[in-house]
C-alpha positions in Angstrom: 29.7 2.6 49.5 29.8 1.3 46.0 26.2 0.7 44.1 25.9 -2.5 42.6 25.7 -2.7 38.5 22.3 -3.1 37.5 22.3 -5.7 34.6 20.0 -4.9 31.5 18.2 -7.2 30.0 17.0 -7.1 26.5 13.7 -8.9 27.1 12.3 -8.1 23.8 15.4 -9.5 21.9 14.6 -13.2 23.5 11.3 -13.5 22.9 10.5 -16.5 20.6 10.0 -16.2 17.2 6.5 -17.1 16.8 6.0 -13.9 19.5 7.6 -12.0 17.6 5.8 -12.8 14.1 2.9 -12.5 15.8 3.1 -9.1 17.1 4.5 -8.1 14.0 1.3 -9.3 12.2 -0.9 -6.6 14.4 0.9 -3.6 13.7 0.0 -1.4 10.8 2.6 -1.5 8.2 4.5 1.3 9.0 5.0 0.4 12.4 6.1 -3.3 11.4 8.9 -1.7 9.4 9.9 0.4 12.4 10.4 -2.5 14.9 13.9 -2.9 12.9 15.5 -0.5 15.5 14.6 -2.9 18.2 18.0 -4.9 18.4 19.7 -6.9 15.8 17.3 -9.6 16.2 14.4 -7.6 15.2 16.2 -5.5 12.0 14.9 -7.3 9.5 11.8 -9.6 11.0 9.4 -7.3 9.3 10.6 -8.3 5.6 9.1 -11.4 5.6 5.4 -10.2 6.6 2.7 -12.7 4.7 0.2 -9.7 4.8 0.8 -6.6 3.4 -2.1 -3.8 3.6 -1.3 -0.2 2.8 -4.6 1.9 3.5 -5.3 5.0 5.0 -3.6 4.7 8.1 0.1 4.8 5.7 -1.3 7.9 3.9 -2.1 9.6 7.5 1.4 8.3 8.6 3.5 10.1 5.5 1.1 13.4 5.7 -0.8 12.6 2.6 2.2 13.0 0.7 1.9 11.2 -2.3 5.5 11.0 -3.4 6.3 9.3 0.0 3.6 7.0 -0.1 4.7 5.7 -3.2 8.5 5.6 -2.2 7.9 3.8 1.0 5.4 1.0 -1.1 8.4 0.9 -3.6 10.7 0.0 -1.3 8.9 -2.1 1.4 8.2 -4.7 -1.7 12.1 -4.6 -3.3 13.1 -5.2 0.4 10.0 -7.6 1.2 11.9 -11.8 1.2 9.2 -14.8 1.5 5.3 -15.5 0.7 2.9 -12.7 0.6 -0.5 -14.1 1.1 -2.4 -10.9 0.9 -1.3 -7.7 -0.7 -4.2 -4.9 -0.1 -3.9 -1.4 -1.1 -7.1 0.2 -0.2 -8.1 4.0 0.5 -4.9 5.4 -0.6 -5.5 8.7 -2.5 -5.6 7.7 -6.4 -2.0 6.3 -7.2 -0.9 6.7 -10.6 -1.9 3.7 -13.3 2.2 3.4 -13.8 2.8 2.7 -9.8 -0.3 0.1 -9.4 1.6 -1.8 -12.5 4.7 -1.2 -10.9 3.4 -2.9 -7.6 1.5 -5.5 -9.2 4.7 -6.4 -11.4 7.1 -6.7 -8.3 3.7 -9.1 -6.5 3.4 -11.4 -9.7 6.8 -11.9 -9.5 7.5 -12.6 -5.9 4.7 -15.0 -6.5 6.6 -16.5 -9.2 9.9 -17.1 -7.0 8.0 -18.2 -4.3 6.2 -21.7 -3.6 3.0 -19.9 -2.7 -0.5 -21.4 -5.1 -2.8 -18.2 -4.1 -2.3 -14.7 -2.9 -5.0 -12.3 -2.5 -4.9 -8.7 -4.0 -7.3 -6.3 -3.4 -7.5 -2.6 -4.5 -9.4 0.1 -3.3 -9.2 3.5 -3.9 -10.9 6.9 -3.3 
């Protein structure tokens, strides 16, 4: 008797995009950027997040290393395309002067590329 093929669907690839930017804007950071191994559809949704907060939950995430903190906020904003309306770092353990410059250079000038008038920054650190 042969068993009939069961057909997958990939449900989460056809959702809509407004569902999918707004579950993406729920997730902590970390776990926006990991929804790229979804499907195809989903690899680079994250990049255009308007909100980017990096606060204790990243430093739990990466083990309190402080090298890996750094790298992953490095790279998140080179790969980040599109408006950023808030960009929060906030009880992360004391970043260097040189990588909150860094970070604020790579903001001011995605501001400047970009159409947006106002983005919130906020820093907060233990």
């Amino acid at each position: 008797m042969k068993r009939g093929r069961i057909r997958k669907v990939d449900r989460i690839s056809d959702l809509p995009l407004n569902i999918m930017e707004h579950i993406l804007t729920r997730l902590l950071i970390r776990d926006a950027v990991r929804t790229s191994v979804l499907s195809k559809k989903w690899k680079y949704k994250w990049v255009s997040l308007p909100e980017l907060v990096f606060d204790y939950s990243l430093q739990d995430a990466l083990q309190n290393g402080h090298d890996k903190i750094v790298k992953f906020v490095d790279r998140l904003l080179l790969l980040h395309r599109g408006l950023i309306c808030q960009f929060e770092l906030s009880d992360l353990s004391s970043p260097s002067l040189s990588d909150i410059h860094h970070w604020i250079s790579l903001e001011v000038m995605a501001m400047a590329c970009s159409a947006s008038s106002e983005t919130t920054l906020f820093y907060n650190f233990i």
